[in-house]
C-alpha positions in Angstrom: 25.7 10.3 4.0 25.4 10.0 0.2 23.6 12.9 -2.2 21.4 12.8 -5.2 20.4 15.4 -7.2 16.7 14.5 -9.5 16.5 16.0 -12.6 14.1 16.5 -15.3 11.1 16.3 -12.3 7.2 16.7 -13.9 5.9 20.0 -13.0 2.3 18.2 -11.5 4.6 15.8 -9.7 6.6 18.1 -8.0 3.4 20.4 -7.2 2.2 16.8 -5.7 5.4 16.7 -3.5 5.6 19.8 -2.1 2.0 19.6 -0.9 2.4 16.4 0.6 5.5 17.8 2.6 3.8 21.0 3.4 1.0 18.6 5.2 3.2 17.0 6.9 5.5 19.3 8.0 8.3 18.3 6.3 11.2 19.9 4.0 10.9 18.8 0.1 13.9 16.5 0.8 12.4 15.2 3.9 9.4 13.9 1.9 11.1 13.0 -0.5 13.6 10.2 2.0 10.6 9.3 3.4 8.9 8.1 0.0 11.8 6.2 -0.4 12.3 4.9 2.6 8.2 3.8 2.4 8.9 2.0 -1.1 12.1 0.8 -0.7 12.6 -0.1 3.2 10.7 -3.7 3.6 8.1 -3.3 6.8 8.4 -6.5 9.0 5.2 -6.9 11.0 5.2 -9.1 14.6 3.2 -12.1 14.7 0.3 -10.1 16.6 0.0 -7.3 13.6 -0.1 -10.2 10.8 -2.6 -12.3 13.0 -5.0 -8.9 13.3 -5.1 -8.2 9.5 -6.0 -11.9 9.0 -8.5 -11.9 11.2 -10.0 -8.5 9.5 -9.7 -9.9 6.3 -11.6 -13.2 6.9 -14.4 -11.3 9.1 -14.9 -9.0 5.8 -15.1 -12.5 3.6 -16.9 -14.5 5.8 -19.6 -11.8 6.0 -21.3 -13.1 2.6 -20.0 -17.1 3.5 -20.7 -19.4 0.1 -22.1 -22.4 -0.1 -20.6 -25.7 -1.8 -23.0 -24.9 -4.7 -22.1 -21.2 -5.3 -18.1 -22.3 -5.3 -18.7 -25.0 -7.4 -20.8 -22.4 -9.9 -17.8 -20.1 -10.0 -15.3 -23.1 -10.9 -17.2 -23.8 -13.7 -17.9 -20.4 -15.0 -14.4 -19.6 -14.7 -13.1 -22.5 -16.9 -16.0 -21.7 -19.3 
């Protein structure tokens, strides 16, 4: 398994870190994989997960609905 070594941290960054790994329970280096691995590692959702955040997000939009008229305002106003 490879090593890095991170220089030249910011003092209120590192204070950040070592909270975060205190909460959860984790080493400084623990964390610290595990932001990577959260930024760097691509997250595949199944069908299911993806169909359940679409379905949220159009409940939350379709909550206000617009009519033909308001979208029609908003095309206009934009190209104003």
């Amino acid at each position: 398994m490879a090593s890095i070594t991170v220089k030249n941290i910011p003092d209120d960054l590192y204070e950040r870190l070592k909270k975060v790994a205190g909460t959860h329970h984790r080493s400084i280096n623990s964390e610290v994989i595990n932001c990577l691995e959260v930024v760097l590692k691509p997250r595949t959702l199944s069908v299911q997960e993806r169909l359940s955040r679409i379905r949220s997000i159009r409940e939350k939009a379709d909550q206000k609905g617009l009519d033909r008229d308001e979208i029609a305002g908003a095309i206009k106003a934009g190209r104003a």
